[in-house]
N, C-alpha and C positions, 0 to 999 in steps of 0.2 A: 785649789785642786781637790782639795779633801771633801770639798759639796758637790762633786761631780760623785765622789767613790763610797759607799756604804761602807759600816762597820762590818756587815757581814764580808763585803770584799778584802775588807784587812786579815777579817779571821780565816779566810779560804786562801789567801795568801801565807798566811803563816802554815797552815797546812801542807804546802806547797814545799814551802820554805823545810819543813821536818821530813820530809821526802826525798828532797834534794841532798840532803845530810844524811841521811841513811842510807841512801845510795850509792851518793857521790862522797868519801870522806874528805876530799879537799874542801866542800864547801864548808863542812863544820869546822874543818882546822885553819882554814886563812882566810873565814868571813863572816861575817856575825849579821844578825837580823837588824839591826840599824843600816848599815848600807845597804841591805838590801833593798830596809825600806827608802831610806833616802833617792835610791840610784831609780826606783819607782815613782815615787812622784816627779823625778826628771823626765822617765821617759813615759809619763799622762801626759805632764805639760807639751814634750814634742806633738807626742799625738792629736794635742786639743788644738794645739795651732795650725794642725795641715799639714806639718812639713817632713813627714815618714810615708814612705812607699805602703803602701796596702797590704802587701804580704809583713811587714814590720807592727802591723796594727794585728792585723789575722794573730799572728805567733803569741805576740804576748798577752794580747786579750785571752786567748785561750790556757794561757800561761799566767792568768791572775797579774800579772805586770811584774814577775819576779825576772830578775838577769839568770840568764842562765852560763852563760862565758866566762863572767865575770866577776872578782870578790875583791874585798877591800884591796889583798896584798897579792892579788896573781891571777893569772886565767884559770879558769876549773880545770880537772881533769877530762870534763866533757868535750870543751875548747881544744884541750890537747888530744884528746881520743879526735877531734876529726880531724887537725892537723898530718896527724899519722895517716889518719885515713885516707886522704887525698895525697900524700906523698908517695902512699904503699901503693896505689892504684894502677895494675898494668896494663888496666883499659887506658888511659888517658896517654894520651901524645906528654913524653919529655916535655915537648917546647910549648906546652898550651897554657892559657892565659889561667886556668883554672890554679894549677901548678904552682904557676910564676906568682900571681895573687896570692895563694894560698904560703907559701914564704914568705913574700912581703909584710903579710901582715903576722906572722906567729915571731919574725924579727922584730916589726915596731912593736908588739905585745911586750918584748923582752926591754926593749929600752925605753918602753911606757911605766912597767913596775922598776925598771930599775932607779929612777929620778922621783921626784915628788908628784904626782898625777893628781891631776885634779878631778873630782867628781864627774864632770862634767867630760872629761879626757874618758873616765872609766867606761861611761854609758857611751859614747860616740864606738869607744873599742867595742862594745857587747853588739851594737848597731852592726857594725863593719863585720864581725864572725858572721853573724846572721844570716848577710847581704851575701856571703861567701859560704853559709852551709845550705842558704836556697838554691844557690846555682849550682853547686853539688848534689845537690838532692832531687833536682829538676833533671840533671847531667844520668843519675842513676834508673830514676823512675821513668822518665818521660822519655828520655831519648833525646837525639837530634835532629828528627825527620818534622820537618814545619808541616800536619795535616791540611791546615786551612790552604795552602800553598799548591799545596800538592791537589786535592779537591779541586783547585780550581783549574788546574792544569786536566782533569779528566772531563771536567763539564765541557773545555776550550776543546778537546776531540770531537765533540758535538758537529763541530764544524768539515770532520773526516768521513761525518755520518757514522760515529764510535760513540755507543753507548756504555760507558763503564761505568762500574760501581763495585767502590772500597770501602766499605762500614770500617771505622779504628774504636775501641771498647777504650776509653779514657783508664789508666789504671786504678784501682779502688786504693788505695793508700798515698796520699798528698803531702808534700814539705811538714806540712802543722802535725799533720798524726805520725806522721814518724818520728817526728822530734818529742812527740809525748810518748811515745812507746820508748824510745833510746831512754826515757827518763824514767819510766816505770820499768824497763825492766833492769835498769843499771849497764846499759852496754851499748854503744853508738854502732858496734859491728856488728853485734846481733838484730839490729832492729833493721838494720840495711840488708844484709844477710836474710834477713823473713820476709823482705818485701820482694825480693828478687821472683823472677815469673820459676814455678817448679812445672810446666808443663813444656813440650815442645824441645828437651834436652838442650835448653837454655844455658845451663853450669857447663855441661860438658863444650858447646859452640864458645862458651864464652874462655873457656880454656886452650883452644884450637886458636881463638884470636890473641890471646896471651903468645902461646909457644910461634904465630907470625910474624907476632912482633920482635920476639926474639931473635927468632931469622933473620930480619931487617936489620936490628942491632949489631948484628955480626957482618952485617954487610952484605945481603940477601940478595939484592937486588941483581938482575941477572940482564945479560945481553940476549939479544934475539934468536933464536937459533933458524940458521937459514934454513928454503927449503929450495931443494931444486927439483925432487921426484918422488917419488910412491915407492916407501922401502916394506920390503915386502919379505916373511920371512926364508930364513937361506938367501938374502942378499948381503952383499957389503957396503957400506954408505959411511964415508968420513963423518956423518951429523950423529952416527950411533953413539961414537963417547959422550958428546954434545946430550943428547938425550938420555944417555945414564944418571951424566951428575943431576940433572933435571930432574927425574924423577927421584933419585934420594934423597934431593932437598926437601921436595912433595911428598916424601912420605911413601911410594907407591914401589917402588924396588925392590925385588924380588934376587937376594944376592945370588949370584951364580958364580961357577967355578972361573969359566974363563971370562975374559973383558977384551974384548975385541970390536973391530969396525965391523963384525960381523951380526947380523940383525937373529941371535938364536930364537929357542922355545924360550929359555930363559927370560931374554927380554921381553920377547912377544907377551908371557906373562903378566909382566910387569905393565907392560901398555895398556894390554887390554882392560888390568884393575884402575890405570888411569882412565879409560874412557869412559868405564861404566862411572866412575866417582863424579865423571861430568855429565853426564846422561847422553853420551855421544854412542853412537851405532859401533858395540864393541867386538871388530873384527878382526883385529890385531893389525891391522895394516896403518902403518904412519902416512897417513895421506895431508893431507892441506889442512885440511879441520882441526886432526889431532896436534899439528905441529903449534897453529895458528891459538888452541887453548894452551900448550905446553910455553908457548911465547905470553900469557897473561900475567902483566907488573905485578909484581909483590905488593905493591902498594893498592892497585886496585882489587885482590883478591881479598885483602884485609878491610880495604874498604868496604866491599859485599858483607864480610862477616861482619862486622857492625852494623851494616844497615839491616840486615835481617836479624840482628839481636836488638835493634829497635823497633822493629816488626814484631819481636814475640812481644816486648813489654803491652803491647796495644792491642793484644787480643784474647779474651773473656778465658782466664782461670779457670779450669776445669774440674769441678772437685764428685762428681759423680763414677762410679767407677767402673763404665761404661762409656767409649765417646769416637766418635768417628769423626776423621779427618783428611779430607783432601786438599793435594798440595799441587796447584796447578800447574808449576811449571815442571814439578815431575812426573805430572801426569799419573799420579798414584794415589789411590786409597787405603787409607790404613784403619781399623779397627783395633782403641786401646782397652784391655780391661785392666784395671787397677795399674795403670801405665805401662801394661806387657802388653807387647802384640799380640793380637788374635787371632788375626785376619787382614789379609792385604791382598790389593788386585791392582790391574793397571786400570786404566781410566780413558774416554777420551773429554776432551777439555774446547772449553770456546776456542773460536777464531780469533783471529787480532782483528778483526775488524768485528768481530760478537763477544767480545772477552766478557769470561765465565765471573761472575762480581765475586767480592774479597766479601765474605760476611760470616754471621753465626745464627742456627736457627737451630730448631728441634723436628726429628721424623716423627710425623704423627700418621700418615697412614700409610697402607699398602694396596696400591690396585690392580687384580689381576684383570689380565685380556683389556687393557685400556684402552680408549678411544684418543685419538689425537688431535688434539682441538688448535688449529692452525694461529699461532700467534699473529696480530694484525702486521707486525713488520716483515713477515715473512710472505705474508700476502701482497705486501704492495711491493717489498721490493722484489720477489722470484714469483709467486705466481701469476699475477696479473700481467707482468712484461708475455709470462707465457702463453696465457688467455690471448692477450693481443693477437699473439702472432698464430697461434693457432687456438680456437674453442674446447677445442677436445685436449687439450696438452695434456688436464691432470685425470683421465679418464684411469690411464693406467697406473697411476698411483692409488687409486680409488679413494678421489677425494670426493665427497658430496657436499656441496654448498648447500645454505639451507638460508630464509630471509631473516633471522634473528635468532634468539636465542630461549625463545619462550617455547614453551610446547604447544603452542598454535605455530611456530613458524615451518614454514613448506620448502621443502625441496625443490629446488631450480633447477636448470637447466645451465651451463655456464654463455651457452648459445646466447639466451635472453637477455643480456645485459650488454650493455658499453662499459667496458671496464674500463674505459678510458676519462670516466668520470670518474671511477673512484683510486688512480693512483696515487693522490697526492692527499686525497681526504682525509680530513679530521677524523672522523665520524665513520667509519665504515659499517651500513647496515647490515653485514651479510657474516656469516659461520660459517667456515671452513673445516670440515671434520674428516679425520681418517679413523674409518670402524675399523677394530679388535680383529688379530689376524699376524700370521708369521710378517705379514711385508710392512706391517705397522713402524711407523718411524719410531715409536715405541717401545719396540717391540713385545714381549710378553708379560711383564712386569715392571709397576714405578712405584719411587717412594718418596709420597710427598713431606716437604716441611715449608709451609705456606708461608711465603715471604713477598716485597714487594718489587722483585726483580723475574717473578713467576718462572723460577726454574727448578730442576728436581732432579733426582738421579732416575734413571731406567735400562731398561735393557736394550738392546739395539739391531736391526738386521744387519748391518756393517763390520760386521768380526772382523773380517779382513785386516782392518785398518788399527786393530791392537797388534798386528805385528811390526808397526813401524815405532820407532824409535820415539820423534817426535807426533806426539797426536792432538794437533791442537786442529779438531777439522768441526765441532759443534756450532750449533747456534747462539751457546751458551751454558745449553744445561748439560749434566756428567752424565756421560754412559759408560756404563758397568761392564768392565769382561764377563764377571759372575755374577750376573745378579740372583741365580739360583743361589749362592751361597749367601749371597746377602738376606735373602727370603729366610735359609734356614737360619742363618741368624737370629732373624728377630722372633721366628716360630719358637726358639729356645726359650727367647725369653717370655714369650706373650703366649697363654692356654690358648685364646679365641684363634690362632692360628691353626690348622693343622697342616703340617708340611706336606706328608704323602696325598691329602685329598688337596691340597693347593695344586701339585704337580698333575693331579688327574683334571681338574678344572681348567689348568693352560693347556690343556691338547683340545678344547673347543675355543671358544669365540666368545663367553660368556663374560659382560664386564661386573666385574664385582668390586666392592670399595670395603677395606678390612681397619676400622680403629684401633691403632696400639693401646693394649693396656697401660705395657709399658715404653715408654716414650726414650729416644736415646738422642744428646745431642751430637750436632754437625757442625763441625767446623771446615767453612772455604777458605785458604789460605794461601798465601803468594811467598813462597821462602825457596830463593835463589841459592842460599848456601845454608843449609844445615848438618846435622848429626844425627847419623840413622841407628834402626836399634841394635846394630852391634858396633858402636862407638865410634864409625869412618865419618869423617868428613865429605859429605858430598855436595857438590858444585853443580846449576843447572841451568841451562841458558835464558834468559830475560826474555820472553815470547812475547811481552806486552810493552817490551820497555818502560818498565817501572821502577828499576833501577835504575836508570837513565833520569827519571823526573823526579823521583823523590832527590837523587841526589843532589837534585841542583837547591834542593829548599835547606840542605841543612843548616842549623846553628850550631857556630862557632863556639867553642868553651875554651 
């Protein structure tokens, strides 16, 4: 063994080893540098044989081949620091294998030093913490949600003619480096604790799933509450008490003097801060909808807040102190500075048959009076059917076809073609463009962040349709309620803007393309249940059914 390892490996080992002692004082009071070294050359020779997992090779290679669990007379303190750690854990199911593992073996630890143990007993124990601080540490960082799984489940929409697309940012801190950080910095809870996501009010959702499960623990679980009709207020309806305790359970109850079968203001109150909490149309009126979320199992609501707290671990750490983010299924954009809001508008959002992709980019330009350059799937499946049946369809759109895209290509007629060869083509030779103008699908302003899903925020002639509740009616890409305010936004921050001579420019037809100095990123993101910035709980319905598919890939702990 010792011709495989360098002297300098033994002395970076000892190094290791004076570290671990400073740190950890168990190790210097109930283990001494002979075992250590011995309990290493055991575990090289595992290693040179083949017969340890890859992540057991990874760890202690990087760990100079010193035990870290494990010392002549006891488990370390560190051993016991994750013991606690997985016990104290109120994410984790009571009954889950993580748990039950995690006893099993901090028992046989105890009736391992209590008898005579053999060397060879000690490194198999250091092995088995390991095997059980990866799957903890996999459990904390990584989540549940199987990507590969799920991925594949968005390509198979292909078949619905659904093109999605979900980018997941792999987290930057892995089993190995946090296990070196818990050692440098002396603290297994602080190093788990540092890797947690601080963006996306992560700590606070992850607390709201705490105080769920609590609920559950007390016996949360609730019966259905019927519905027979539309309670309306100054009605009486026996399902009113029925829907009191409901919402105190939720959180959402608004105490009032009297308590009656009577539907008052009081309660109406109270309903209506539940509907908004679920992105529901808040009219106070208990109709089928409201009843229909008020009936949603405790256990599936808990379930949501997990999956969307394994949502935020997978999406790119924001440490700029500037960042915008939209949340598709609430249809809202937010603007953070130094993580305070700044700015927030409503949004509209892809189709479910166009859904808007899950990704992260950066705004790099702004262009006023833009031209709208007819994406090819939108030519073959809507305009061309309309070309068929009539030539002139898109006259009053004012679209103009053009033969390519070069500045020799010429302007058609839509007359002149058989579009009937190019419905299903590869290859479509032809531009489809709408010039700069109030009726612009565009509308007066966009702000690109060049990605490969070719979508962007802009302005929209469709106002109308931010009055509705649910606004999933896009192609894909985000249209802004304000996008004047988004303009002056970035005019704040970038000189080559000027706001007032921007606003005089959009009352012609001039298209102009504006480079940020200063660049802000964007995050698109899918989070069914989180925590808004004054600390509520909010619930939003799954538009895409993605809660539906990711949930079927989870892993088990």
């Amino acid at each position: 063994m010792k011709t495989i390892q360098s002297n300098r490996l033994s002395d970076t080992r000892y190094v290791v080893l004076l570290l671990l002692f400073s740190l950890f004082p168990s190790f210097a009071a109930a283990s001494s540098v002979s075992y250590q070294e011995s309990a290493s050359e055991v575990m090289m020779g595992t290693f040179e044989s083949g017969q340890s997992e890859r992540f057991l090779q990874d760890i202690y290679t990087q760990l100079y081949f010193v035990p870290v669990w494990t010392t002549e007379d006891s488990i370390t303190s560190l051993a016991t620091a994750l013991f606690e750690k997985i016990a104290s854990d109120r994410t984790l199911d009571p009954t889950s294998m993580l748990k039950e593992d995690s006893l099993i073996l901090e028992k046989d630890a105890k009736v391992l030093y209590s008898g005579h143990a053999t060397l060879k007993e000690k490194v198999d124990l250091e092995f088995r913490i390991s095997r059980l601080y990866n799957r903890y540490a996999e459990y904390s960082l990584y989540g549940s949600i199987n990507w590969g799984a799920f991925d594949a489940q968005l390509y198979n929409l292909k078949a619905e003619s659904i093109t999605a697309g979900w980018v997941p940012y792999k987290p930057q801190t892995d089993p190995v480096t946090l296990l070196q950080e818990a050692i440098l910095e002396g603290s297994l809870n602080e190093a788990f604790a540092g890797a947690e996501p601080k963006s996306y009010h992560f700590r606070e959702l992850k607390q709201k799933l705490i105080e769920y499960l609590e609920l559950q623990a007390k016996g949360g679980e609730w019966k259905p509450i019927p519905y027979s009709s539309v309670i309306k207020l100054g009605k009486s309806n026996e399902t009113v008490p029925l829907i009191r305790e409901r919402l105190k359970a939720l959180g959402d109850y608004k105490r009032c003097e009297v308590e009656s079968t009577l539907y008052d203001a009081c309660m109406e109150a109270s309903v209506i801060a539940f509907q908004q909490r679920h992105g529901l149309e808040s009219d106070g009126v208990i109709g089928k909808q409201t009843v229909q979320f008020l009936n949603i199992p405790l256990q599936e609501r808990i379930d949501t807040i997990r999956l969307n707290l394994d949502r935020i671990k997978w999406l790119i750490p924001r440490c700029t102190a500037r960042h915008i983010i939209i949340n598709i299924p609430a249809f809202r954009l937010f603007i953070e500075d130094s993580g305070v809001l700044n700015l927030q508008m409503k949004v509209i959002t892809g189709k479910r048959r166009n859904p808007t992709p899950v990704f992260s980019d950066t705004v790099e330009t702004v262009v006023l009076n833009p031209n709208w350059n007819v994406p090819k799937s939108i030519i073959q499946k809507e305009m061309i059917p309309k070309l068929l049946r009539n030539p002139n369809a898109l006259r009053k759109e004012r679209i103009n076809i053009y033969t390519g895209w070069g500045r020799d290509a010429r302007r058609i007629s839509a007359g002149d073609v058989n579009w009937a060869n190019y419905r299903y083509t590869k290859n479509l030779p032809f531009r489809f463009v709408q010039p700069p103008g109030d009726d612009n699908a565009l509308g007066k302003v966009k702000f690109l962040f060049p990605n490969r899903f070719s979508v962007y925020m802009h302005d929209t002639p469709t106002k109308p349709l931010f009055s509705r509740t649910s606004r999933a009616f896009s192609h894909g890409c985000i249209r802004l309620e304000q996008p004047l305010e988004m303009l002056r936004f970035f005019s704040e921050l970038n000189a080559n803007i000027d706001y007032v001579k921007a606003l005089k420019k959009l009352e012609g037809n001039r298209n102009e393309h504006i480079q940020l100095q200063v660049q802000v990123p964007v995050d698109v993101v899918y989070l069914t249940a989180f925590v808004d910035y004054n600390g509520t709980l909010q619930y939003r319905p799954d538009i895409y059914l993605y809660d539906r598919m990711q949930l079927s890939t989870l892993r088990e702990w």
